[in-house]
C-alpha positions in Angstrom: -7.2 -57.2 49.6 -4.4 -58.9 47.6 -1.7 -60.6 48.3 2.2 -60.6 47.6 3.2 -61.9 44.5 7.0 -62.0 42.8 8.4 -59.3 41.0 8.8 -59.1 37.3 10.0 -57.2 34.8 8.0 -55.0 31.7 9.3 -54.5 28.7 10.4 -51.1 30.1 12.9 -53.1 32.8 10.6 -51.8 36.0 9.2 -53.8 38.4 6.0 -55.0 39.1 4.2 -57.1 41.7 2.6 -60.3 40.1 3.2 -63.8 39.9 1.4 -64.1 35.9 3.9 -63.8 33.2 1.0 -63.5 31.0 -0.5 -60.2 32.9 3.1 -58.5 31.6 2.7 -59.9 28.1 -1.2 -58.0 27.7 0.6 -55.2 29.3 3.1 -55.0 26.9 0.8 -55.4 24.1 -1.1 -52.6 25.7 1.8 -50.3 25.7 2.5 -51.1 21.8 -1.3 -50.8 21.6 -1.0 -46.9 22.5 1.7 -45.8 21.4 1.1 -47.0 17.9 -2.2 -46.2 17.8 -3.6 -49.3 17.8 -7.6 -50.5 17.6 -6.5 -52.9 20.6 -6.1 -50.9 23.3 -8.4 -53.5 25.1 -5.8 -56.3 25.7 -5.2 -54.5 29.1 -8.1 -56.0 30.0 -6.9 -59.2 29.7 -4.2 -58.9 31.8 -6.5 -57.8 34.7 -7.9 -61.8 33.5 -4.7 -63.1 34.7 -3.5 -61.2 37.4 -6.8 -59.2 38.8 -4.4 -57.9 42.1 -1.8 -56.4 40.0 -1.9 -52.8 40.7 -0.2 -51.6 37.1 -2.9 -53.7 35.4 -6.0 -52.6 37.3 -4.7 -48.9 37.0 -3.9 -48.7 33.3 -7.4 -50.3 32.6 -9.2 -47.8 34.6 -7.5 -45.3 32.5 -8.4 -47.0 29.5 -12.4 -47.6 30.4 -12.6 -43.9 31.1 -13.5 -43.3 27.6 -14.1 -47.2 26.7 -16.3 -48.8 29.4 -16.8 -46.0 32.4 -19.4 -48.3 34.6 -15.8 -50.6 35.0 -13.7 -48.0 36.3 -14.9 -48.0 40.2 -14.5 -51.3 40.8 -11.1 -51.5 39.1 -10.2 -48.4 41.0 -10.8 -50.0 44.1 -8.8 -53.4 43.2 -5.7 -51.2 41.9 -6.0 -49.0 45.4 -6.4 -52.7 47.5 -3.4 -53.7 46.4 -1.3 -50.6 46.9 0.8 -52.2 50.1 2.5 -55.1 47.8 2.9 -52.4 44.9 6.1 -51.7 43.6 7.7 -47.7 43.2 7.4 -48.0 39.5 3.6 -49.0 39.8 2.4 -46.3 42.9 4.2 -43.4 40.6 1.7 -44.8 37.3 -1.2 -45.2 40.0 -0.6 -41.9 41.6 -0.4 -40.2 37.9 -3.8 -41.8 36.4 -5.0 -41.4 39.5 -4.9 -37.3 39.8 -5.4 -37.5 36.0 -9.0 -39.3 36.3 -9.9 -37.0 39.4 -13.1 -34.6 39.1 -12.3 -31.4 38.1 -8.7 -31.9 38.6 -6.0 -29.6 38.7 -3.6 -30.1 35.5 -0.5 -28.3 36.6 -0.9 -31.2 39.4 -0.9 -33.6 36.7 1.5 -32.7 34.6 3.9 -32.7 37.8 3.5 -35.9 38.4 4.0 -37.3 35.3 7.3 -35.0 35.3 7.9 -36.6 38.3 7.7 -40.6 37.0 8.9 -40.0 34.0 12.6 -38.2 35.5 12.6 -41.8 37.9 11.3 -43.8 34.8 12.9 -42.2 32.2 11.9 -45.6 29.9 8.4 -45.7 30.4 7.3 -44.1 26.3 3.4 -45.0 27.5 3.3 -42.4 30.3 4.9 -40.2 28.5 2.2 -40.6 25.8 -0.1 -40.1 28.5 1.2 -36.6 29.6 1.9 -35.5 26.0 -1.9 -36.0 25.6 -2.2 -34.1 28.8 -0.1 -31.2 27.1 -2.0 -31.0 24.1 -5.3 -30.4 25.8 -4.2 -28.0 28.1 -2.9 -26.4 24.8 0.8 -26.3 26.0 2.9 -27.7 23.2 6.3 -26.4 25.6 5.2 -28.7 28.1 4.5 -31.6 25.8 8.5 -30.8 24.5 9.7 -30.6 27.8 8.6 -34.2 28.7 9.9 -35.6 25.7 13.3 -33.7 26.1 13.5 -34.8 29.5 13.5 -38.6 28.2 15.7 -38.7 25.3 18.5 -39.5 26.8 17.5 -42.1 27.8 15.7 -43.4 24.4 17.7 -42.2 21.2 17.1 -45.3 19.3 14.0 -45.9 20.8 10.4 -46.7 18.4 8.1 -44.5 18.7 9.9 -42.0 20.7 10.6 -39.0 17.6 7.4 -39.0 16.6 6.6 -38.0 19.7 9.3 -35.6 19.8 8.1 -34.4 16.4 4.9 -32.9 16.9 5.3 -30.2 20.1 8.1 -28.8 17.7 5.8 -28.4 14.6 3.1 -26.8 17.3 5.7 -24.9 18.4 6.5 -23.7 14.5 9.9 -25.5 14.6 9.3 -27.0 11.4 13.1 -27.5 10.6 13.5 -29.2 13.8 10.1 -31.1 13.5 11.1 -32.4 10.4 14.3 -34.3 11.4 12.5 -35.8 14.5 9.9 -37.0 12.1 12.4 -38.6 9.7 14.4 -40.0 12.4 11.5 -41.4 13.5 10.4 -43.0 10.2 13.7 -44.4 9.7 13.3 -46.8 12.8 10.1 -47.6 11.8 8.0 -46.9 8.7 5.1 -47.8 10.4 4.6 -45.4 13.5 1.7 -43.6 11.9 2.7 -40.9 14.4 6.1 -40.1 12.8 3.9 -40.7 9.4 1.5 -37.8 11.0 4.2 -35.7 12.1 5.9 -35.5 8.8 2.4 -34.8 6.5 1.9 -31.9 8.9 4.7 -30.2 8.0 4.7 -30.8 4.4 1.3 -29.5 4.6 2.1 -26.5 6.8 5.1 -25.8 4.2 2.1 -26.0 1.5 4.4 -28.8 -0.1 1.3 -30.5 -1.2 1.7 -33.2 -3.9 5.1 -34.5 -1.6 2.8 -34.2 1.4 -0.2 -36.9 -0.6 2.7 -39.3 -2.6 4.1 -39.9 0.8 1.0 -40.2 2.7 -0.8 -43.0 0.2 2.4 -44.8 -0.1 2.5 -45.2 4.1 -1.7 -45.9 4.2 -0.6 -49.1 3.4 0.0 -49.9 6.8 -2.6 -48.1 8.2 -5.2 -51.2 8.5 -4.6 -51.9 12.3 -5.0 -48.2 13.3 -7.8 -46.5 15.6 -10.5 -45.3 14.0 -9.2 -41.7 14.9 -5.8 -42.3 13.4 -6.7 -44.3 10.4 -9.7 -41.6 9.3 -7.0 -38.5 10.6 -4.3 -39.8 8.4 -7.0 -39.7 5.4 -8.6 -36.2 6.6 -5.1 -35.0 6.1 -4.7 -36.3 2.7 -8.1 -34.6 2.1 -7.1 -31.4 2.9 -3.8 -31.0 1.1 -6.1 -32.3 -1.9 -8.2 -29.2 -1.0 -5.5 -27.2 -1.2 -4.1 -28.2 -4.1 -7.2 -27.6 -6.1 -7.5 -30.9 -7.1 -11.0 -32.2 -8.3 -13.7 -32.2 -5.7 -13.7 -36.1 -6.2 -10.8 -36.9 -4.5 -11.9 -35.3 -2.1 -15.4 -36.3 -1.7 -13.8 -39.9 -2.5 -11.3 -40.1 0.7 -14.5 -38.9 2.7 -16.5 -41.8 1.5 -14.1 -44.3 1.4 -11.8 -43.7 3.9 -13.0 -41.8 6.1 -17.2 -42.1 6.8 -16.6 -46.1 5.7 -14.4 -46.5 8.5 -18.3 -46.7 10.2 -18.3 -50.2 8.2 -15.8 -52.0 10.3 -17.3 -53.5 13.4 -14.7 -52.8 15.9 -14.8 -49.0 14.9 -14.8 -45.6 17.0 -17.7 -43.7 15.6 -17.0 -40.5 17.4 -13.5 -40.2 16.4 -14.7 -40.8 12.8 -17.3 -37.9 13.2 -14.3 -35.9 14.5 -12.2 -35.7 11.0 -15.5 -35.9 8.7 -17.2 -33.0 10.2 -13.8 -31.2 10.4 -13.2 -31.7 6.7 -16.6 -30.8 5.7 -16.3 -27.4 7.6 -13.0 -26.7 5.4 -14.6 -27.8 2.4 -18.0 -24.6 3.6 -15.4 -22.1 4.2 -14.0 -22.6 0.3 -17.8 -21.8 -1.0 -18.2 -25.7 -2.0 -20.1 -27.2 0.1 -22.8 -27.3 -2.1 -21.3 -30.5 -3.4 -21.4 -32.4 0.1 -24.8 -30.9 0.8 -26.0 -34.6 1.5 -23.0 -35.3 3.2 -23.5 -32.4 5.5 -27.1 -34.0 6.6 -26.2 -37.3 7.0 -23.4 -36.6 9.0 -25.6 -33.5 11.2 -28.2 -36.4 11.7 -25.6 -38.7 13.6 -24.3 -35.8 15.3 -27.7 -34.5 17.2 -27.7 -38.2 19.3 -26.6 -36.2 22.2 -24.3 -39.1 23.2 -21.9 -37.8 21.3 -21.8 -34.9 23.0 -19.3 -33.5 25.8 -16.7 -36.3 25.0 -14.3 -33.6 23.2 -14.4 -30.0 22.8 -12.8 -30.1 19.6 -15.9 -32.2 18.2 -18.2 -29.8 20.2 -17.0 -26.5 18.4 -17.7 -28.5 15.0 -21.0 -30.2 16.4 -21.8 -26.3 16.9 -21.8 -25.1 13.5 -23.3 -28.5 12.3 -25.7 -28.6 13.8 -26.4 -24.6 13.2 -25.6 -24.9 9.7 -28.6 -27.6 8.8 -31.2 -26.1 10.5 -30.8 -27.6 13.6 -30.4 -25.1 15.6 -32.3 -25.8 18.7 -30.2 -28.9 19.5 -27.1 -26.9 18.7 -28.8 -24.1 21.5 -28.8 -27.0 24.1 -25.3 -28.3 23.3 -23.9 -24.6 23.6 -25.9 -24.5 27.2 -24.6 -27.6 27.8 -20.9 -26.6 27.7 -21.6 -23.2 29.4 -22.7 -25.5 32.2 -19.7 -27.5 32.2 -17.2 -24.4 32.4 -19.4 -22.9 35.0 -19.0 -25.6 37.5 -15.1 -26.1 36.5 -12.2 -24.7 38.8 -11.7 -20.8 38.9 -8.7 -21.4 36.8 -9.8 -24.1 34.4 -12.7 -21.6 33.9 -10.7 -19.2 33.0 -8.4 -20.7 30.6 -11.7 -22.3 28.7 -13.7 -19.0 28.3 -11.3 -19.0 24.9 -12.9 -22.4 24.0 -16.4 -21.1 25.2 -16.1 -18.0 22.8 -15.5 -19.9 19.8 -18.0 -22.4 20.5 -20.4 -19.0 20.4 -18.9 -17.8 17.6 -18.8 -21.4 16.0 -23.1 -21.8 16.3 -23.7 -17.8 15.3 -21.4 -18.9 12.2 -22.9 -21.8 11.6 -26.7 -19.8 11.5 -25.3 -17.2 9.3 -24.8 -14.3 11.9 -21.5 -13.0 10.6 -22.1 -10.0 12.7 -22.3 -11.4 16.2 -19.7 -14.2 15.4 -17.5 -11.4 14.5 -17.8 -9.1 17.8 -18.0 -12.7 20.0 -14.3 -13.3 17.9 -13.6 -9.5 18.5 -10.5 -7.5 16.2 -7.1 -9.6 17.4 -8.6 -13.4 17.2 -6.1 -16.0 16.4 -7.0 -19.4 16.9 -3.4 -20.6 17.5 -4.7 -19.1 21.1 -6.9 -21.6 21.6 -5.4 -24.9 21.4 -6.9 -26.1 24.7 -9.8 -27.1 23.0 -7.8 -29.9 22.0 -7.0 -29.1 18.7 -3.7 -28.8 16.9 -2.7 -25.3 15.0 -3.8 -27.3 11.8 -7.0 -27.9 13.3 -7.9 -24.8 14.1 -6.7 -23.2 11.2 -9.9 -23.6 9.8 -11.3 -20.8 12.4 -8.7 -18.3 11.4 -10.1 -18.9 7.7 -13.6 -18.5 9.2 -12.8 -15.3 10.5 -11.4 -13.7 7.4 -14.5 -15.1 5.3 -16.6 -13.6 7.8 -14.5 -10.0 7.5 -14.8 -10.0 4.0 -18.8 -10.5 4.0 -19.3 -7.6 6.4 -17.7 -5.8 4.3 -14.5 -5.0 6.1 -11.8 -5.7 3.3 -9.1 -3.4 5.0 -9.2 -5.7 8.4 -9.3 -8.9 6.5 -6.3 -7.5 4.0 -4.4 -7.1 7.4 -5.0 -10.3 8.6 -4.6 -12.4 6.0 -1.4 -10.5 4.7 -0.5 -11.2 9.2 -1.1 -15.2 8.4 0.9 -14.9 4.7 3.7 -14.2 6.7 3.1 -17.6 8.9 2.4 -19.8 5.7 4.0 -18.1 2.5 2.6 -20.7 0.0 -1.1 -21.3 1.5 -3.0 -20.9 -1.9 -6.3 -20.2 -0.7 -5.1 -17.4 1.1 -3.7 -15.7 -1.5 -6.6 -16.6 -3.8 -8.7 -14.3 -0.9 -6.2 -11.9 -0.6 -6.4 -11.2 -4.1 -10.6 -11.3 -3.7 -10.4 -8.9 -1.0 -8.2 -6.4 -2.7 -10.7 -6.4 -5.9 -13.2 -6.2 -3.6 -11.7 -3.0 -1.7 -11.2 -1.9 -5.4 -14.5 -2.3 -6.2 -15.9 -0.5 -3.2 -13.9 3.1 -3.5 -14.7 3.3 -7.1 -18.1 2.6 -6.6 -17.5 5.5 -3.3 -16.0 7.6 -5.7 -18.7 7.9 -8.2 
């Protein structure tokens, strides 16, 4: 049990219960940590070094050694719920939110409420409303994510940070005009917030304005040094792909993986899953464009790392692409046990979690049949109306996932089913005008149909 301490103020004006001027300062920095996606997230821990009753502290480091350090998290669980009596509102509406959001099997509607909640009492408080944005985007619901942020905004229209963040549920939500501004507004305050950066170079990409899309982003990795490993290497994997796109040489392509993306591994203070996340992901685009025969070695390497089943079950996102890895290098009897694995997981999940990840569970089937060449049972797991916009609770973005739609409609075309992949891709053209590889198998497809009913008509 703690006792009472004064009152002081974070850099957010709210209150909070200690008497350690330097337990606000490493809270502060912790709050600039995540919001611009920083490789320090651990100065919270610090301030639980000066002040280990404060409440706020205890509670935003349990919610950081969730994924950092989870042997920590009980015991700082029970200092931040000791200390409850002296806390102040501001801190029991964070503790109550982290609190639901860290719970076993929780309920996310729950959660999202009560960040809804704090954030219309504490409209200034950008960190927890980072925190439910993240919440949004893996319970795939983009509206939420842009309700939050437009709930806010009044109360932060000059804020950093705060359009980058309003940036991206618009450009999920296909508001690219909108997204856009945000974005720019954004980067105007700050030319730095690798988030309004990110924003931006999605929807270049998504409006296939390529060679704009890589200028801008090499002139801003600059200032990508002090990044997380996932935001430094995601930056580059975007780079990557609009390079891809583009048709440029399969150099620049293969040279942003090797050296800036995989030799992220080199610095000692690096997140090796997050890497993992945006090489696999790029070397998946790089298979469904017929060349991965130049990253063959790559491929292994990269498989190799990905069988230590610690990596495993941390996202679903890098599951799905762990899947058809792992499938795709011979590996398939670790790739059966990690598909096991996760129908375990959504077994034993709440009736209506369950049900809103038999989506993710599908293309996680679909991913591993892929991966060992099955076209044919990938296809009737995927069925005739798959979109993988649908399945953003996986914890993907639309760009993400496009890489499943183009999956699909290779798949169509090898079984032979040209009229179906015509539709679909023609369905998509509609979405992304520009999107050359698209039309570059749109116009394969329609030889190929060409092809076929001459042949028929012999």
């Amino acid at each position: 049990m703690g006792k009472q301490g004064t009152k002081m103020e974070d850099k957010w004006g709210y209150q909070i219960t200690t008497s350690s001027s330097s337990c606000i300062s490493s809270i502060n920095s912790y709050y600039h940590q995540v919001l611009s996606y920083g490789r320090r997230r651990d100065v919270i821990m610090e301030a639980i070094d000066h002040d280990p009753n404060c409440v706020l502290a205890n509670i935003l480091a349990v919610h950081f050694c969730c994924s950092s350090d989870p042997s920590r998290v009980p015991n700082l669980l029970h200092a931040a719920k000791g200390n409850l009596e002296f806390a102040t509102p501001y801190e029991i509406a964070v503790f109550e939110t982290i609190n639901c959001l860290i719970s076993p099997n929780r309920d996310d509607d729950v959660a999202f409420e009560l960040h809804s909640k704090l954030l219309n009492d504490f409209p200034k408080d950008l960190a927890s409303l980072k925190r439910g944005q993240i919440l949004c985007f893996y319970m795939g619901r983009p509206d939420l994510s842009l309700k939050l942020i437009e709930q806010v905004l009044p109360a932060n229209k000059q804020e950093d940070f705060v359009y980058g963040m309003l940036a991206f549920p618009l450009l999920e939500l296909g508001r690219m005009e909108d997204a856009e501004k945000a974005a720019k507004k954004g980067f105007e305050i700050n030319k730095e917030d690798p988030w309004s950066q990110h924003a931006l170079c999605h929807v270049f990409q998504y409006e296939c304005r390529f060679k704009e899309a890589v200028e801008f982003m090499t002139e801003c990795s600059k200032s990508w040094d002090p990044l997380s490993s996932f935001m430094n290497t995601h930056n580059w994997w975007h780079v990557a792909l609009c390079y891809l796109e583009g048709n440029a040489p399969l150099d620049k392509i293969r040279d942003i993986y090797d050296n800036h993306i995989w030799k992220e591994l080199d610095r000692s203070d690096a997140t090796p899953v997050e890497v993992y996340l945006n090489a696999v992901g790029l070397l998946l685009r790089v298979h469904v464009r017929g060349k991965i025969c130049f990253f063959e070695d790559h491929l292994k390497i990269l498989a190799g790392y990905l069988s230590n089943r610690s990596f495993w079950y941390l996202e679903w996102h890098l599951d799905l692409l762990i899947l058809w890895a792992l499938a795709c290098t011979d590996k398939s009897s670790e790739a059966q046990d990690l598909l096991e694995g996760l129908k375990s997981k959504v077994s034993k999940m709440n009736p209506k979690k369950g049900k809103l990840m038999q989506k993710g569970l599908t293309l996680a089937e679909a991913a591993y049949e892929y991966g060992r060449g099955d076209f044919t049972r990938a296809l009737e797991l995927l069925g005739p109306d798959f979109d993988a916009d649908n399945c953003k609770m996986v914890g993907a973005s639309g760009e993400q996932l496009d890489v499943f739609n183009e999956v699909w409609f290779v798949m169509l075309l090898d079984a032979g089913r040209a009229d179906k992949a015509i539709e679909v891709i023609e369905r998509q053209l509609k979405k992304r005008d520009g999107t050359p590889f698209l039309w570059r198998l749109l116009v394969y497809t329609a030889s190929f149909r060409t092809r076929l009913f001459t042949i028929s008509d012999l």
